[in-house]
C-alpha positions in Angstrom: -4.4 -3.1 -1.8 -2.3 -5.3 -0.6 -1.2 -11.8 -1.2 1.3 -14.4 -2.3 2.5 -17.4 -4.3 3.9 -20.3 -2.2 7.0 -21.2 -3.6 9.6 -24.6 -3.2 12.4 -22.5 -1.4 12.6 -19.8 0.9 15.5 -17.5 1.1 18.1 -18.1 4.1 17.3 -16.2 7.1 20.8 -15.7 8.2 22.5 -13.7 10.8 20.8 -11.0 12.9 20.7 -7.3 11.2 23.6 -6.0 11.8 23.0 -2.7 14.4 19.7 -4.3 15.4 18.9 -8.1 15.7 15.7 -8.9 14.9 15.9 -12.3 16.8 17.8 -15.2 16.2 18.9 -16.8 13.3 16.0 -18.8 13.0 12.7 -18.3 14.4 11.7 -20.0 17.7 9.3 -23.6 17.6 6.1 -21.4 17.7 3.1 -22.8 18.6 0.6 -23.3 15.4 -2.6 -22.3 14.4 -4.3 -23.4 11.6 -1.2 -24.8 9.9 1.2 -21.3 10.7 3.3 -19.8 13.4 0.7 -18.1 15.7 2.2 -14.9 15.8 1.4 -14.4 12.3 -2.5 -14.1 13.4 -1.4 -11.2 15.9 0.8 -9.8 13.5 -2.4 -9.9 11.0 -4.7 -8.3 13.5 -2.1 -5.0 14.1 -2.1 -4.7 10.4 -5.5 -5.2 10.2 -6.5 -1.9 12.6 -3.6 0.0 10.7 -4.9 -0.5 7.2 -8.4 0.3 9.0 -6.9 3.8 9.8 -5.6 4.2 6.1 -8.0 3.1 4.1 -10.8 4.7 6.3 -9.7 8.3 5.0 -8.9 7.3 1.5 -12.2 7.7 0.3 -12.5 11.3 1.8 -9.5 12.8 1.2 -9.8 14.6 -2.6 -13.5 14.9 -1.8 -12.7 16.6 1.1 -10.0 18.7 0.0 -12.1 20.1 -2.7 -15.5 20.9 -0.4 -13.6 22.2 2.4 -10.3 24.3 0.6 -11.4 24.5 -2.8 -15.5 25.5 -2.2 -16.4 23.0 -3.8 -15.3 24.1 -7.5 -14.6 21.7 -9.7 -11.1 23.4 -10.4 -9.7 21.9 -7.0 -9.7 18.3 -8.3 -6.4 18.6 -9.5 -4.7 19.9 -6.4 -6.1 17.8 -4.3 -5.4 14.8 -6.0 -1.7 15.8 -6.7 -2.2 16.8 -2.7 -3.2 13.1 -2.6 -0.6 11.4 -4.9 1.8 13.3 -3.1 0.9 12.3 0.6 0.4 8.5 -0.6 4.0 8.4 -2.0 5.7 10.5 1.0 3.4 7.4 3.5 5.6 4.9 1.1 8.6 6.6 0.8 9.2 7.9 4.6 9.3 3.3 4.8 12.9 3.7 3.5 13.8 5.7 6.7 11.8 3.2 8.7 13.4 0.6 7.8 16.7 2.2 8.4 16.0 3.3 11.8 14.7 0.0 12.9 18.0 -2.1 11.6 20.2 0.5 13.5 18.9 1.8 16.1 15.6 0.8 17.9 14.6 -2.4 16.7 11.6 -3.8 14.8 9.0 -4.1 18.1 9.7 -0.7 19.4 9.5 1.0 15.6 6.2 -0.6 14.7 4.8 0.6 19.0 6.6 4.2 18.2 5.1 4.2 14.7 1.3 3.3 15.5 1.3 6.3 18.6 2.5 8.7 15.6 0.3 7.7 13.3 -2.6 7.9 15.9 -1.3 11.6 16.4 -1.6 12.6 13.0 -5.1 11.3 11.9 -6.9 13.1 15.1 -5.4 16.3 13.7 -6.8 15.5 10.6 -10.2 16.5 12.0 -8.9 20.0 12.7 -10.6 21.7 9.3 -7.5 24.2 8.2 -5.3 23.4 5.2 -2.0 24.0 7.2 -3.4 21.8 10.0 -4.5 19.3 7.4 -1.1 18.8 5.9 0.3 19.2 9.2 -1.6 16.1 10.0 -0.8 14.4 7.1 3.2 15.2 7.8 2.5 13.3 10.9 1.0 10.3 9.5 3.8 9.9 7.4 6.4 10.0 9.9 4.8 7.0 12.1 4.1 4.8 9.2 7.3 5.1 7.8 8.3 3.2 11.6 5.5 0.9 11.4 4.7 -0.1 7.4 8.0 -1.9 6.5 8.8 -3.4 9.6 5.5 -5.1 10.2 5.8 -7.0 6.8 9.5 -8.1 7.7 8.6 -9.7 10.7 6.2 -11.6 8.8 8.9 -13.3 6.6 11.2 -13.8 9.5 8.7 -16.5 11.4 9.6 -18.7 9.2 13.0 -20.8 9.1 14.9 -21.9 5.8 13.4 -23.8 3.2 10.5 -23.6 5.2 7.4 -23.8 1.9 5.0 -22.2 3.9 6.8 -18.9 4.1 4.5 -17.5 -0.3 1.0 -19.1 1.7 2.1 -17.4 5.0 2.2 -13.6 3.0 -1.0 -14.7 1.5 -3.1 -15.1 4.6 -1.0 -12.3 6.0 -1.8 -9.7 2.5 -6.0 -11.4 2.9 -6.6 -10.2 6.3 -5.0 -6.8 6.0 -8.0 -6.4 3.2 -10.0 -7.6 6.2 -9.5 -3.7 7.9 -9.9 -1.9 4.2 -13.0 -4.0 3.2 -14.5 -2.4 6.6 -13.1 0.6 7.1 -15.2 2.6 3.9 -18.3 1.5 4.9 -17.8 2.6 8.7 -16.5 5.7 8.5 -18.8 6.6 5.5 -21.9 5.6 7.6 -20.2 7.8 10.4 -19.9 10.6 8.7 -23.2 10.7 6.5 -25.9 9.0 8.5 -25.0 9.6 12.4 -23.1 12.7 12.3 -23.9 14.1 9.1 -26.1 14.4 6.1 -26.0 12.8 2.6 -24.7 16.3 1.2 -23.0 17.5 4.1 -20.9 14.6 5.8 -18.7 15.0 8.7 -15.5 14.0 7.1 -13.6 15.0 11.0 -15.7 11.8 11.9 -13.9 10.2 9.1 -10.4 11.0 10.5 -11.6 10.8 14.5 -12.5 6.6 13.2 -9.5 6.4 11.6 -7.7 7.4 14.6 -9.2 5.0 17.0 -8.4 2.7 14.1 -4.8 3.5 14.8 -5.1 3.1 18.3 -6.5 -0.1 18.1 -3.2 -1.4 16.3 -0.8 -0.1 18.9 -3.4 -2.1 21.8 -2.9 -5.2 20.0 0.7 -4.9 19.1 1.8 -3.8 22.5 -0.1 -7.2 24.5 1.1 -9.5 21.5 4.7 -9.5 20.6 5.3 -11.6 23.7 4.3 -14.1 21.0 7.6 -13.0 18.9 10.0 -14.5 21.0 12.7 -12.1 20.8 12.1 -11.9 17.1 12.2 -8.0 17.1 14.0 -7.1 20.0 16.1 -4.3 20.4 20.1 -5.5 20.1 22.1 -5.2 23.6 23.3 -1.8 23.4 19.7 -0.7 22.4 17.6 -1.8 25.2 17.7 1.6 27.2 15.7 4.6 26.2 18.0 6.8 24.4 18.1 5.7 21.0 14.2 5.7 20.9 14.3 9.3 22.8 16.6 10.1 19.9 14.3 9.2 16.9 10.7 10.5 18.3 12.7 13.9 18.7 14.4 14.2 15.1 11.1 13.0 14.0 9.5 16.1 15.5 11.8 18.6 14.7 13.3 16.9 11.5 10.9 14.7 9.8 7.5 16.4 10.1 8.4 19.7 9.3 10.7 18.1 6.0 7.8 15.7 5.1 4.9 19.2 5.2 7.8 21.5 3.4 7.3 18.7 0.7 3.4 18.2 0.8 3.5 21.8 0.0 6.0 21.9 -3.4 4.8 21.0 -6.9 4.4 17.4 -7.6 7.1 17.3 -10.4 9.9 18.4 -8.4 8.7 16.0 -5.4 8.9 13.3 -8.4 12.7 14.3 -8.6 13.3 14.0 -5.2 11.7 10.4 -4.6 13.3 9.5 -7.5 16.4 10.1 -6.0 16.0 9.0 -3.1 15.5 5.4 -4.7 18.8 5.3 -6.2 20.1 5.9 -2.8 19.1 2.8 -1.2 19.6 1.0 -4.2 23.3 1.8 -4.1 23.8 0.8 -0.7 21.5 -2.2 -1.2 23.6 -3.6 -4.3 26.8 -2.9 -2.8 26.0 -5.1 0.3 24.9 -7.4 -2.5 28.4 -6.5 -4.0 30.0 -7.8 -0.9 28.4 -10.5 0.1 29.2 -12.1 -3.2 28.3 -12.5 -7.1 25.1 -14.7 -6.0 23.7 -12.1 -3.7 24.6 -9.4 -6.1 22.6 -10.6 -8.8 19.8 -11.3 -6.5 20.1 -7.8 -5.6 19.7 -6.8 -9.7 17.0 -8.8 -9.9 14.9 -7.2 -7.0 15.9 -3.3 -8.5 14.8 -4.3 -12.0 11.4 -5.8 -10.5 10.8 -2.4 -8.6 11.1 -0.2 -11.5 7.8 -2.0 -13.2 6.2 -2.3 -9.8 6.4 1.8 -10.3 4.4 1.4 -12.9 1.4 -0.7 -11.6 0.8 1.6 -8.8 0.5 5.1 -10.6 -2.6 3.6 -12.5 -3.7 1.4 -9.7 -4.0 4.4 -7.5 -6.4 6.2 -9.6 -8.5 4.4 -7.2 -8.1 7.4 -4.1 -8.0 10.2 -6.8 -9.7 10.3 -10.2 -11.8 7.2 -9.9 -13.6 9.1 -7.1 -14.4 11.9 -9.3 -15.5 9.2 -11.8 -17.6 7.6 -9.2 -18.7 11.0 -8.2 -19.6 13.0 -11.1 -19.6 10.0 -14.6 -20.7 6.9 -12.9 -24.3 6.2 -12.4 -24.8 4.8 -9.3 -28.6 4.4 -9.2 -28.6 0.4 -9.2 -32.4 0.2 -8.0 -31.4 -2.2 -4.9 -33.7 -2.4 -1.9 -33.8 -4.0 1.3 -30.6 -4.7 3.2 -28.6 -2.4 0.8 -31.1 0.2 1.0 -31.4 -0.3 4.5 -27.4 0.1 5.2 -26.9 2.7 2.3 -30.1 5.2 2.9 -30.6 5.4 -0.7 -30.3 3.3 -4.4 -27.6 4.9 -5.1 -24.3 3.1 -4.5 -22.3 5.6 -2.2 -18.8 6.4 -3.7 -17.1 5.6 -0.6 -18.2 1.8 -1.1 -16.4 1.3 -4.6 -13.0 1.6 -2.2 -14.3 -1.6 -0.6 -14.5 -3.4 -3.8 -10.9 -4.3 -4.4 -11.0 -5.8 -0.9 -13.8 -8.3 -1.2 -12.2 -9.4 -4.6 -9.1 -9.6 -2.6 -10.4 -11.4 0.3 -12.6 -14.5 -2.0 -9.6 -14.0 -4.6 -6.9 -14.6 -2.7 -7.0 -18.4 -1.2 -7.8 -19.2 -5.0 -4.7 -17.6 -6.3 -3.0 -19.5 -3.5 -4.4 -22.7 -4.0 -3.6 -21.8 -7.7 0.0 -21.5 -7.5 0.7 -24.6 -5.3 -1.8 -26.5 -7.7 0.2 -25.6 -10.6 3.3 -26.9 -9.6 6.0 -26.9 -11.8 4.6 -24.4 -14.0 4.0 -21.9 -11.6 4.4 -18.6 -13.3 8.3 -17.3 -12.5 8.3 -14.4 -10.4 9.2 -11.7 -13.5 5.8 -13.2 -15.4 3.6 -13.0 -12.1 4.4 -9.1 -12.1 4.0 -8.9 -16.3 0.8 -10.7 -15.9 0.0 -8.0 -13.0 0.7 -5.0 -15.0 -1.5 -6.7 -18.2 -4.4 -7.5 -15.7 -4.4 -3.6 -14.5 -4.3 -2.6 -18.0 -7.5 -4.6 -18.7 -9.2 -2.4 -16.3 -8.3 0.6 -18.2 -9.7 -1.2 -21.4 -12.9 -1.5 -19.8 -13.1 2.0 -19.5 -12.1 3.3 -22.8 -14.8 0.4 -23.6 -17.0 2.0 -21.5 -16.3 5.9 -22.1 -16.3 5.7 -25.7 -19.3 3.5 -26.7 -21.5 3.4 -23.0 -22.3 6.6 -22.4 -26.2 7.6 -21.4 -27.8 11.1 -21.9 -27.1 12.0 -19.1 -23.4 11.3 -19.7 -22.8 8.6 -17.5 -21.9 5.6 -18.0 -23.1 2.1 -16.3 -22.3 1.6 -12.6 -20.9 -2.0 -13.4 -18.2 -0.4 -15.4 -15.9 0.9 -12.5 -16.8 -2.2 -10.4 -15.8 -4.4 -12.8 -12.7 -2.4 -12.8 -11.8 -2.9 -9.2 -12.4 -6.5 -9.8 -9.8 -7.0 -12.8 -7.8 -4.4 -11.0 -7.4 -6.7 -7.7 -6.7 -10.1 -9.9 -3.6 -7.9 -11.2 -2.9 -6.9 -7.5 -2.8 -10.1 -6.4 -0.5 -11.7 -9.2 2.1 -8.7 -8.1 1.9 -7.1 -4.6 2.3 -10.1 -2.4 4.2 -11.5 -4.5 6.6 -8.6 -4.4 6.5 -8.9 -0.5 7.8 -12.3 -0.6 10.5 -11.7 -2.9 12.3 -9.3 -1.0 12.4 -10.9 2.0 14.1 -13.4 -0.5 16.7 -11.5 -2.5 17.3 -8.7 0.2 20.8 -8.8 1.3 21.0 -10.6 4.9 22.1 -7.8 6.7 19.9 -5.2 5.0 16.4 -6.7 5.0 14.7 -3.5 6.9 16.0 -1.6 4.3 15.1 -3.6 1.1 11.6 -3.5 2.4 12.2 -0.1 2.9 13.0 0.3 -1.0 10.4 -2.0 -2.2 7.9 0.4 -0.5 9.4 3.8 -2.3 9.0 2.5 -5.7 5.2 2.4 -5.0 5.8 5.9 -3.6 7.1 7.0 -6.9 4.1 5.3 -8.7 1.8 6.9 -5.7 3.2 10.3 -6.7 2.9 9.8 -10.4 -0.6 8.9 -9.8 -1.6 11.9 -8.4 0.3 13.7 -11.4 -1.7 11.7 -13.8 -5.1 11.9 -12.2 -4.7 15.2 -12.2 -4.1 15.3 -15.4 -6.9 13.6 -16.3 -9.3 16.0 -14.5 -7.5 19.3 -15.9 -7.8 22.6 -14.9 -12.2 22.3 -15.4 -12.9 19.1 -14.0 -13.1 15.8 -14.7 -15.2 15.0 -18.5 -16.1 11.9 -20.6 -13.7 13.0 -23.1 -10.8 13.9 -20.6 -11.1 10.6 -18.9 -11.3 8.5 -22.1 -7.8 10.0 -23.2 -6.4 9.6 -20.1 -7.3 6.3 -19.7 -6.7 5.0 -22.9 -2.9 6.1 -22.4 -3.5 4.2 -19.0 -4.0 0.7 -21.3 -1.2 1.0 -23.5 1.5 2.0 -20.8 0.4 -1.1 -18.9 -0.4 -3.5 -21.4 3.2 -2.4 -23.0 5.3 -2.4 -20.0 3.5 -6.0 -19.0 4.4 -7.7 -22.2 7.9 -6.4 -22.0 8.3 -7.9 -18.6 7.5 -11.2 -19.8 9.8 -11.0 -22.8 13.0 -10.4 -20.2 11.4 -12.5 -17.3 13.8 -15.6 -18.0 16.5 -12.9 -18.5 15.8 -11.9 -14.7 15.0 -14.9 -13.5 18.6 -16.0 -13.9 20.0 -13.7 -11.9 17.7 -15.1 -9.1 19.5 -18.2 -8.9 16.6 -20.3 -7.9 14.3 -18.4 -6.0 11.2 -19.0 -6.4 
C-alpha cells in the first residue's frame, strides 16, 4: 500500500519546472517538527484523508459488483474484478496526465485542490446503484486523482534541499502515515455499512462510497488551509496565476477525460493492456530524451529509472490480488471463524473475521514495519542494499506470500474446503515486508533520477507502470476465478504461477542490479 530507505545523497533539486515552478530552487528554512520540514506533516494528513477515500471502497468494490450487477452468481467474479483491475490501473495511469498538467499549466497546489473536489465528485456518485452510473463514477475518480496522486508525492521530495540525508526517512514517515487513512478506512466503512445501516448479509455498500466521499472532502479542507506552510513551493508560474488555465483543464476534464476514461472502463481488459502499455512508452520517450539532453549522466539515470519500472509492473499485478481475488478467497476458501471474544467480538458482531478487515492488514504491518525498515537501512550503513536489490528482494518477499498459499491450498485444506484463516494473514504480512523494500523506495528514486525539468511527469510514469501491473491484476484474478467461480484447485494453479513469476523476476533483478546501479552514478 504504499516507505523508504534513507540514503547518503539526494538528487539536485535544480531549476523550477519548466511551464510551472514549483517553488524555488531550494526549499525555504521551514520550521521543524520532530526532526522534518513541517509541511511534510500537512502534506501527510491530505494524503492521509485521500487514501481514506480509496482504500474505504476497496474492499467493496468486486463484492459489490457481483451482488448488485451480477445477482450475486458466482459467474460475475471475473468481470468485476477485470472491472476492478481495470479502474485501479486507469486511477494510476490518468497520474501521467496529472503530472503533465501540473508542470505546464496549473501548478502543483491548485492540481492537488482541483483533483481532491473531483475525486469527491466521483465517489458520492458511486452510491447511485446503476452500472452506467457506477462506472460513470469511477471515470470521475480517475480524472481527480490523476491531478492529485502524483503531485502530492513530488512535493514531498521537493522540501528538501541538496544532499539533504533526510530526504529516504522523510518518504518513510510520509509512505507510514498514508497507511494511517487505509488501516482505518476498512474498518469504518465496513462497520457503516453492516452494523448502522445495514445487515451482516445485506450491507449498505452506498454508505461505503458516501464515507469515502467525506473522506475525500476531508483532504481538500486540509490541503486548502495548509499549503500556506509551502512557501511558494507549488505555486502557479507568473503567467499562470489567473483562472484560465485551470478553467481550461476542469472543462477538458469534463468533456474529454471522463467520457475517454468510462469508454475504456467499458472495453475488454486485453486491449486496455495494449493501450496502457503504450501509453508508457510515450512518457518514457520524452522522459529519456530530456535525459538525452541534459547530458550522458542524466541519461543514464533516466535508463536506470525505465528498467526499474518494468519489474515494479510486476510486483503490483500479484500484489493487487489483494482488492480482487483475495476477497473471493477471504470470502468463499478462508475460514474466518477464529473463536475471538470480547473487544473483537464486540467491534466485529461475530467470530468471524469480516473480509473487509484483511484489507487493513497490510497497513498495520506497514505502520510497526516501517520505522524498522528505516532504522534498518541507516543502521546498515555501507551495506545498505543498492536500490536494484531493494526491488529484487521486494518481488522475492511478494513471491513468498504466494508460496504460503500453494503451501496452504495444497496440503491445508479442511472438509469443509477451507483452509486456516492465518494463511491469508500471514500473506498480507510477508506481502507488506516486500512492499516496503520496493514502493517507497521507488518514490524516492524518481524524485532522484527524474530529469530536472520533468519531475511531474517522471512521477507521472512511475505511477502507470503500477497501472499496467493494476490492470494485469485484474486479468489474472480473473483468471484465477474462471468463468464458475473461484475453487481450491483454481486458486492453487494460479497462485503457484504467482510464485515462480515473482520469485524468477526477483532473482533476475539482483543478478543485473550492479549492471543498473552503474548507470545511477551514485544515487543512492
Amino acid at each position: 500500500m504504499n516507505t523508504h530507505v534513507p540514503s547518503n545523497a539526494a538528487e539536485p533539486m535544480g531549476p523550477p519546472l519548466q511551464g510551472a515552478p514549483s517553488g524555488p530552487a531550494s526549499p525555504p528554512d521551514f520550521p521543524q517538527t520532530l526532526g522534518h520540514p513541517r509541511p511534510l506533516w500537512m502534506l501527510f494528513m491530505s494524503e492521509f484523508w485521500e487514501r481514506f477515500a480509496f482504500y474505504g471502497i476497496r474492499w467493496a468494490m468486486v463484492l459489490y459488483v457481483v451482488a448488485q450487477f451480477h445477482g450475486g452468481d458466482a459467474s460475475g467474479e471475473k468481470p468485476a474484478s477485470e472491472l476492478y483491475g481495470a479502474y485501479l490501473a486507469l486511477v494510476y495511469a490518468g497520474a501521467i496526465f496529472g503530472g503533465y498538467v501540473a508542470d505546464k499549466l496549473i501548478g502543483f497546489q491548485r492540481s492537488i485542490l482541483l483533483g481532491a473536489m473531483v475525486m469527491a465528485a466521483g465517489l458520492f456518485m458511486l452510491a447511485l446503484p446503476t452500472e452506467a452510473m457506477f462506472k460513470l463514477g469511477l471515470a470521475t475518480i480517475i480524472v481527480g486523482n490523476g491531478l492529485f496522486k502524483p503531485i502530492i508525492s513530488t512535493l514531498a521530495g521537493k522540501l528538501y534541499a541538496q544532499g539533504d540525508v533526510r530526504r529516504d526517512s522523510g518518504f518513510t514517515i510520509f509512505y507510514m502515515g498514508i497507511n494511517l487513512g487505509a488501516l482505518l478506512a476498512p474498518l469504518i466503512t465496513q462497520y457503516l455499512a453492516k452494523k448502522i445501516f445495514g445487515i451482516e448479509d445485506m450491507p449498505a455498500y452506498k454508505i461505503v462510497f458516501i464515507s469515502a466521499g467525506v473522506g475525500m472532502l476531508l483532504s481538500l479542507v486540509w490541503f486548502w488551509f495548509g499549503r500556506r506552510q509551502l512557501k511558494g513551493i507549488g505555486l502557479p508560474a507568473a503567467h499562470q496565476t489567473g483562472l484560465r488555465n485551470v478553467s481550461l483543464v476542469l472543462v477538458l476534464g469534463l468533456i474529454l477525460g471522463i467520457p475517454l476514461f468510462y469508454a475504456l472502463l467499458t472495453i475488454d481488459s486485453s486491449l486496455l493492456q495494449y493501450i496502457l502499455m503504450a501509453l508508457f512508452i510515450i512518457p518514457a520517450v520524452m522522459l529519456f530524451r530530456e535525459g538525452a539532453v541534459e547530458g550522458t549522466v542524466s541519461r543514464d539515470k533516466v535508463s536506470a529509472m525505465l528498467i526499474i519500472f518494468v519489474f515494479n509492473v510486476l510486483f503490483w499485478m500479484f500484489f493487487e490480488q489483494a482488492g480482487s481475488s483475495f476477497n473471493f478467497l477471504a470470502e468463499k476458501i478462508v475460514n474466518r471463524d477464529i473463536g475471538f471474544v470480547g473487544l473483537f467480538q464486540a467491534l466485529a458482531g461475530t467470530s468471524d473475521f469480516p473480509v473487509s478487515w484483511f484489507q487493513s492488514v497490510n497497513s498495520v504491518a506497514i505502520i510497526v514495519l516501517a520505522p524498522i525498515m528505516a532504522w534498518l537501512w541507516i543502521k546498515m550503513g555501507r551495506n545498505n542494499p543498492i536500490i536494484p536489490r531493494k526491488f529484487g528482494l521486494g518481488l522475492i518477499f511478494n513471491g513468498l506470500a504466494f508460496l504460503l498459499l500453494m503451501v496452504a491450498l495444497s496440503s491445508m485444506v479442511d472438509a469443509n474446503g477451507k483452509i486456516p484463516f492465518w494463511t491469508l494473514f500471514m500473506v498480507y504480512v510477508i506481502q507488506s515486508v516486500g512492499e516496503l523494500c520496493l514502493s517507497p523506495i521507488g518514490l524516492s528514486m524518481t524524485t532522484k533520477l527524474a530529469p530536472a525539468r520533468l519531475g511531474g511527469l517522471a512521477m507521472g510514469c512511475w505511477f502507470l507502470s503500477i497501472a499496467i501491473g493494476n490492470n494485469l491484476a485484474g486479468i489474472f484474478a480473473g483468471m484465477v476465478s474462471g468463468t464458475e467461480g473461484m475453487s481450491v484447485a483454481s486458486a492453487h494453479s494460479g497462485y503457484t504461477f504467482g510464485f515462480a513469476a515473482l520469485v524468477g523476476s526477483g532473482v533476475l533483478l539482483f543478478l543485473v542490479a550492479p549492471l543498473i546501479n552503474r548507470l545511477m552514478h551514485g544515487v543512492k
